[in-house]
N, C-alpha and C positions, 0 to 999 in steps of 0.2 A: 337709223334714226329717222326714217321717214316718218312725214305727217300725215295723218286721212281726215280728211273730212266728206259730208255727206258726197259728192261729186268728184273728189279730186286728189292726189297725193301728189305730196310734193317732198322730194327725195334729193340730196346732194346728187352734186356733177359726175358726169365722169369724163375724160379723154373721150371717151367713145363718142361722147355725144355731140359734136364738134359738127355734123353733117347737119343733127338735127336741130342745131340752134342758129343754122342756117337761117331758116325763115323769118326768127328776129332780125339776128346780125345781119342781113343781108336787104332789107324790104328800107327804102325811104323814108317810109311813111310810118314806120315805128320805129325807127333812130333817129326820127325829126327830133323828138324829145329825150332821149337820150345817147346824144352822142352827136347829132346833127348828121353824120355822113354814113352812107353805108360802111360796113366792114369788108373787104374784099375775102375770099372763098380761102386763101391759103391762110388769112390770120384767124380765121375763127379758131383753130385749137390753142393759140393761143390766149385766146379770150377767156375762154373753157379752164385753163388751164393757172391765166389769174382768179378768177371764181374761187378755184381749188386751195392759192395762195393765201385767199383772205381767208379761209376757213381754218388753215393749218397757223394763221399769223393770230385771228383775232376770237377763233373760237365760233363765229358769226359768219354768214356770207350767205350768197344767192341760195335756192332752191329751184331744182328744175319742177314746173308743173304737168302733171298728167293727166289725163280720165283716166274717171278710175273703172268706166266700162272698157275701154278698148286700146287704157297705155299712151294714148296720142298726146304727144309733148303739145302743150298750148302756151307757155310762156315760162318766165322765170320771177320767182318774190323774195326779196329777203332782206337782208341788212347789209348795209353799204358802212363806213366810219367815214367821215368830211375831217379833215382839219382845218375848223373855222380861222384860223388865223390868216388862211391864202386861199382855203374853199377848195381844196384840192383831197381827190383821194388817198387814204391812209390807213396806217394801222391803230388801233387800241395803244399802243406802247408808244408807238413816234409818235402824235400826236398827244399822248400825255391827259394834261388837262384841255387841250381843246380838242378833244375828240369828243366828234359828234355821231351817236350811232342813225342812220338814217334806214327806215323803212320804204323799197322801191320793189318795182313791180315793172314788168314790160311784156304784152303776151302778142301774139301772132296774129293777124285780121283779121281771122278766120275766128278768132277767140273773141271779138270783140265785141259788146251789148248781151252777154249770159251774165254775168254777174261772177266771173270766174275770177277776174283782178279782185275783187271786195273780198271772193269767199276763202284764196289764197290769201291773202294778204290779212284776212283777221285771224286763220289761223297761224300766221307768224307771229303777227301782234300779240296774242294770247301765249304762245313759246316763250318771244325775247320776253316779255315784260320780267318777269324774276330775275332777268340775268341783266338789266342795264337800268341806270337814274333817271336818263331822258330818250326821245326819242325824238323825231322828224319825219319829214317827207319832203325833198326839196322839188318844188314841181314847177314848169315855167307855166308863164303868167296866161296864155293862150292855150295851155291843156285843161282844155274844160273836162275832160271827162274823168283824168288823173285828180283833179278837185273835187270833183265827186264822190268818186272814193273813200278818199280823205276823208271829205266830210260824214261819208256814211262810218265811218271808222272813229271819229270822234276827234278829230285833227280839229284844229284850229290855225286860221293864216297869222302869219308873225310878221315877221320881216321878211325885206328883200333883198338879197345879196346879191353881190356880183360872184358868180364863178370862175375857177383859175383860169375858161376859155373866155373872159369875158360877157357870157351869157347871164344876164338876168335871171333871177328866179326867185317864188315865194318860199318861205320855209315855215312849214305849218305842222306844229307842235302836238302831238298827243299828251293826254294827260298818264301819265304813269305811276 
């Protein structure tokens, strides 16, 4: 079930891939905003390996990103579910009616100022939309560049919630 688009494919996880989502999972500077701490080197497969769990629980989940000249994993885009009542990660079913499907996006420094977050990231948008009501992007208030996106995508800022780590953040709405 891969996706192409002109520059990129973005294709489910595998176990395998656990080394190569390294350079997310592992970089400071791109788990500022998602996750706050690095991941240390023995839990990436298990990172990898929940990815895998949201896809078999809710039909939905990450996408690893490619070139599509040379295969070179640049980051991950896909659908996350929040249950709004605690803002915490969930399924489609345990969260019921507060589940909230969210569009997120995190790519490698090396990926970053191409346009490769927008260009992955509309071709999920254009996937989910038949398959969910609403949608999101919960993004903290100081990622200017992740609001961009957004906004190039047709997001709109909403509220601001507190997350289950106590982390601020905006949640900005696509129209679907």
């Amino acid at each position: 079930m891969p996706i192409e688009t002109e520059r990129l494919v973005l294709r489910l996880p595998t176990l395998g891939d656990a080394a190569a989502v390294g350079q997310l999972l592992g970089d400071p500077v791109v788990m500022r905003f998602i996750g706050g701490e690095p991941v240390p080197e023995e839990a990436w497969p298990g990172v990898v390996a929940k990815w895998l769990e949201r896809w078999e629980e809710n039909g939905l989940g990450p996408f690893l990103v490619e070139l599509r000249d040379d295969g070179r994993l640049l980051g991950r885009v896909g659908i996350l579910v929040w249950d709004t009542r605690t803002w915490t990660h969930s399924t489609l079913a345990a969260a019921g009616v507060f589940a909230q499907p969210e569009l997120g996006w995190a790519f490698a420094r090396a990926a970053w100022g191409h346009g490769y977050a927008t260009e992955a990231a509309r071709a999920v948008l254009d996937w989910v939309r038949p398959r969910i009501d609403s949608l999101v992007s919960v993004i903290a208030p100081d990622n200017l560049a992740s609001q961009r996106v957004a906004e190039r995508l047709g997001a709109v800022p909403a509220e601001t919630v507190r997350l289950h780590d106590t982390v601020e953040a905006v949640v900005w709405r696509y129209a679907i």
